[in-house]
C-alpha positions in Angstrom: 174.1 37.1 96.5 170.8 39.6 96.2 168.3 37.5 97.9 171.1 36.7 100.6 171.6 40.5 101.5 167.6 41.0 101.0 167.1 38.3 103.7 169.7 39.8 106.2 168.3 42.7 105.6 164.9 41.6 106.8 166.3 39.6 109.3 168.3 42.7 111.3 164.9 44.8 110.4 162.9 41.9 112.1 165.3 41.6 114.9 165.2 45.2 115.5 161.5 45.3 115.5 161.5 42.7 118.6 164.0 44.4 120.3 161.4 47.1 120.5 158.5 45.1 121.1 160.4 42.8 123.9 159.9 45.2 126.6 156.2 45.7 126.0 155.5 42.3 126.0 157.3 41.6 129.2 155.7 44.3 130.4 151.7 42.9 129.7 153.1 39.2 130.6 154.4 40.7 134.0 150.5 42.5 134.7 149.3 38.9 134.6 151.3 37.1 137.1 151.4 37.2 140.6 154.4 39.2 142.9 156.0 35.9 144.1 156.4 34.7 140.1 157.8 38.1 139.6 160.9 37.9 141.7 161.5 33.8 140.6 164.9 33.1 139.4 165.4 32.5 136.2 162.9 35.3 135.8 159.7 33.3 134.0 158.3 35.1 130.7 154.9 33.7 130.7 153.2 33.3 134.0 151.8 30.2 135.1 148.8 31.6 135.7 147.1 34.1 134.3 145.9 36.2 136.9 143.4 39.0 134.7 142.0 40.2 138.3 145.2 42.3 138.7 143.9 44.6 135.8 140.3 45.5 137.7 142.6 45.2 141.4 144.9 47.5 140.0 142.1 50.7 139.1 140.6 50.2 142.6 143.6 50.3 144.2 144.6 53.6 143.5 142.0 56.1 142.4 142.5 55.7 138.7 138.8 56.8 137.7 140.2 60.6 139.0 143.8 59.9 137.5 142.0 59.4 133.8 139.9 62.3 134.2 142.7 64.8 135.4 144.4 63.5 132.6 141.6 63.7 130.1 141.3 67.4 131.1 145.1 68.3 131.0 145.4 66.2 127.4 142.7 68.0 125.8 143.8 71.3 126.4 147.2 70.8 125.8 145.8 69.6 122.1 143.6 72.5 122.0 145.9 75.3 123.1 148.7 74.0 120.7 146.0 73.6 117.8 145.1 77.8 118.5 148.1 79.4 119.5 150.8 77.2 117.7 148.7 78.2 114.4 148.3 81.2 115.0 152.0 81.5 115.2 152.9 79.5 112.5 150.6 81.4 110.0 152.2 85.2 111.3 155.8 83.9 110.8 154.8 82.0 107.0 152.5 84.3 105.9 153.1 87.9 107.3 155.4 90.2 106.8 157.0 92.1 109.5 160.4 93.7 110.7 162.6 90.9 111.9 160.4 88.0 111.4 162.7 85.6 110.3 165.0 86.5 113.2 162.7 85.8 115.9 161.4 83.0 114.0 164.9 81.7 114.3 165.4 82.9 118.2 162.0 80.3 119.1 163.8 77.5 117.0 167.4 78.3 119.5 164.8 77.5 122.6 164.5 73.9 121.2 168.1 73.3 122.1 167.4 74.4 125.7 167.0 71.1 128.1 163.5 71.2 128.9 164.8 70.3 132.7 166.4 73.6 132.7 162.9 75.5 132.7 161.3 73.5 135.0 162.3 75.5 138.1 161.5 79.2 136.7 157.9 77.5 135.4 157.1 76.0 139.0 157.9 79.5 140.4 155.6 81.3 138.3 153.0 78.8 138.7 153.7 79.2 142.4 153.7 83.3 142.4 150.0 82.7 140.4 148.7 80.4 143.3 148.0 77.3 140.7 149.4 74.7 143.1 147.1 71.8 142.9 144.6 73.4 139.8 144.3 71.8 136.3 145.8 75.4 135.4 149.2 74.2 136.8 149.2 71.5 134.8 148.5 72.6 130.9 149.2 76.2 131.0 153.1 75.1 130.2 152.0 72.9 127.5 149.4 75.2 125.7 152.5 76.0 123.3 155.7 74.9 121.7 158.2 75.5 119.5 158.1 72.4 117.6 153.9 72.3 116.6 155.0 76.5 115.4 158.0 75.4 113.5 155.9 72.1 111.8 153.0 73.9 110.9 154.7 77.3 109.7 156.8 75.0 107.4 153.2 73.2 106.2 151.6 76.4 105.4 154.3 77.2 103.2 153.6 74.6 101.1 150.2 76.1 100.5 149.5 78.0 97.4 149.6 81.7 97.8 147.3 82.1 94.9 143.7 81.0 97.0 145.1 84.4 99.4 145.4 86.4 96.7 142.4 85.2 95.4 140.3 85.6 98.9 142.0 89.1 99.3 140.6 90.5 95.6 137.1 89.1 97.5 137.6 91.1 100.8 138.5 88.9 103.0 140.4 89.8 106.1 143.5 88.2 107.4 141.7 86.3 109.9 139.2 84.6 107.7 141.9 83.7 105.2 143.2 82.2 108.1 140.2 80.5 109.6 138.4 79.6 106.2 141.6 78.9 103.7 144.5 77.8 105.7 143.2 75.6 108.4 141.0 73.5 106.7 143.8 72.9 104.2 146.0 72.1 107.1 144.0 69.4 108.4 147.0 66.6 107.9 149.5 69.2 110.1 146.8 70.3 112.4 146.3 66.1 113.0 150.0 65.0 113.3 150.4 68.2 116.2 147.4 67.3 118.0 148.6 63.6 118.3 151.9 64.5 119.2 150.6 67.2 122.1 148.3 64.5 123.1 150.7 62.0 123.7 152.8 63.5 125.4 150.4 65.4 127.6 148.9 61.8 128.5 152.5 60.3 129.2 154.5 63.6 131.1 155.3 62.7 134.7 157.8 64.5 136.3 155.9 68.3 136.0 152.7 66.8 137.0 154.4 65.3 140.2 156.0 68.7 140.9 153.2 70.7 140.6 150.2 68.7 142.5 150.5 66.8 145.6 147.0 66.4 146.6 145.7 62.6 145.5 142.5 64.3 143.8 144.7 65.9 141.4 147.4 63.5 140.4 147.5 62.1 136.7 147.6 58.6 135.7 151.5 58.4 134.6 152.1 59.7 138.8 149.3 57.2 139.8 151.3 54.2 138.2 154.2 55.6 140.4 152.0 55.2 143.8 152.6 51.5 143.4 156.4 51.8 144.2 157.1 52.4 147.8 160.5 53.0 149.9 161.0 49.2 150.4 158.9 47.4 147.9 157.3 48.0 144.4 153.9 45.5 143.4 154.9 44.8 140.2 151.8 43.0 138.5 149.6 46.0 139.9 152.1 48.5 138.3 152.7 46.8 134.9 149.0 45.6 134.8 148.0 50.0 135.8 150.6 50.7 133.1 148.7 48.5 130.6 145.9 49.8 130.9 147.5 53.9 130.4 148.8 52.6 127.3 145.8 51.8 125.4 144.6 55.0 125.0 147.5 56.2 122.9 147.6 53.3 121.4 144.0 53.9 120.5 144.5 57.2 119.1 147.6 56.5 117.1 146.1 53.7 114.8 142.1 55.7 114.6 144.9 59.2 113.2 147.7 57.3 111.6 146.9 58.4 108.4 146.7 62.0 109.3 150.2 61.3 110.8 151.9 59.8 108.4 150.5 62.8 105.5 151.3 64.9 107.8 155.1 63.9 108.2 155.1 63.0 104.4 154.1 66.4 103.2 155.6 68.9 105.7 158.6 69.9 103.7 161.7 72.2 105.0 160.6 74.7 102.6 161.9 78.4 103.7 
């Protein structure tokens, strides 16, 4: 009766893991057919004939060399403005003490049940007032900070020992170099699973980057994959095969940081 439970177990876990990988196989087996096997009914699951020229047809089509590089720029610092400021954050509300720090600590975590839809107006109108429209400024200043990268790595520096402050304090160090010289490098598996997380979802946000640019110069790659869908028609292969492509990098980074990810998730505790 054990090994039967133990091989339904694996069986729904298995079945579950398809169910999630289904999509992104249709998805790369869709990029490699042509648009009248697309619309065939019953719809086909491997194409006929795999047509690889979509993937090179697909980046000339659509200016996807300035698409990766407006994204490269926004990604980057996203990561890097999350890494400073969200840090910097963390480490006043786990380390230092000040009137009504846990309050306001606990006022940033009420933002995170705010829709993120709900700010998007007031932001577009600010970015608007600053005359941003169309600049990479637009486009990561929102992002620079979150609650979520303060609240995970506030709760990871409270899992460091106090004793190596104390200990740097007796020395004379300031607050800032315990900061710079103790904290952060023993933070490394945090700092890693934010910087991830900011990058990714820098690299896959749509909807701001297609409110706040409308010059073709300036779009990102998740809005480029959305030029190949028009009022009447969408070219599927071009889209899928474009989307394909957006993917790897993510991909990329996840497996080269997993490690970092996973420690970091592991040994952020809900101390405090």
């Amino acid at each position: 009766m054990k090994l039967f439970f133990q091989i339904f177990k694996y069986l729904v876990l298995v079945l579950l893991a398809l169910s999630m990988l289904i999509p992104f196989l249709w998805m790369i087996s869709t990029s490699l057919m042509n648009e009248l096997e697309v619309y065939q009914f019953p719809p086909k699951f491997l194409p006929s004939t795999w047509k690889w020229s979509n993937f090179i047809e697909a980046m000339t089509l659509q200016p996807f060399g300035r698409f990766f590089l407006n994204t490269l720029i926004v990604a980057f610092a996203s990561v890097a403005g999350q890494l400073l400021f969200c840090s910097m954050a963390a480490y006043a509300f786990a380390r230092l003490r000040f009137k009504g720090r846990d309050k306001l600590f606990s006022l940033y975590l009420a933002t995170m049940m705010i829709p993120a839809i709900v700010t998007i107006i007031p932001a577009f109108l600010i970015i608007n007032m600053f005359g941003w429209m169309n600049t990479y400024w637009a486009l990561f200043t929102p992002t620079v900070s979150s609650v979520w990268g303060i609240f995970l790595l506030r709760q990871f520096f409270q899992t460091i020992p106090r004793d190596l402050e104390d200990a740097a304090r007796v020395d004379g160090a300031s607050e800032f170099t315990i900061f710079w010289k103790i904290i952060l490098p023993l933070s490394k598996p945090a700092l890693a699973t934010l910087a991830i997380f900011a990058f990714m979802g820098s690299w896959k946000d749509f909807l701001w980057p297609l409110i706040v640019t409308n010059r073709m110069d300036m779009r990102t790659v998740e809005v480029g994959i959305a030029n190949f869908s028009s009022l009447y028609s969408t070219d599927w292969p071009h889209q899928m095969a474009a989307a394909v492509v957006v993917m790897l990098p993510i991909v990329i980074v996840f497996f080269i940081a997993q490690k970092y990810f996973v420690r970091g998730i592991t040994l952020t505790g809900m101390k405090g």
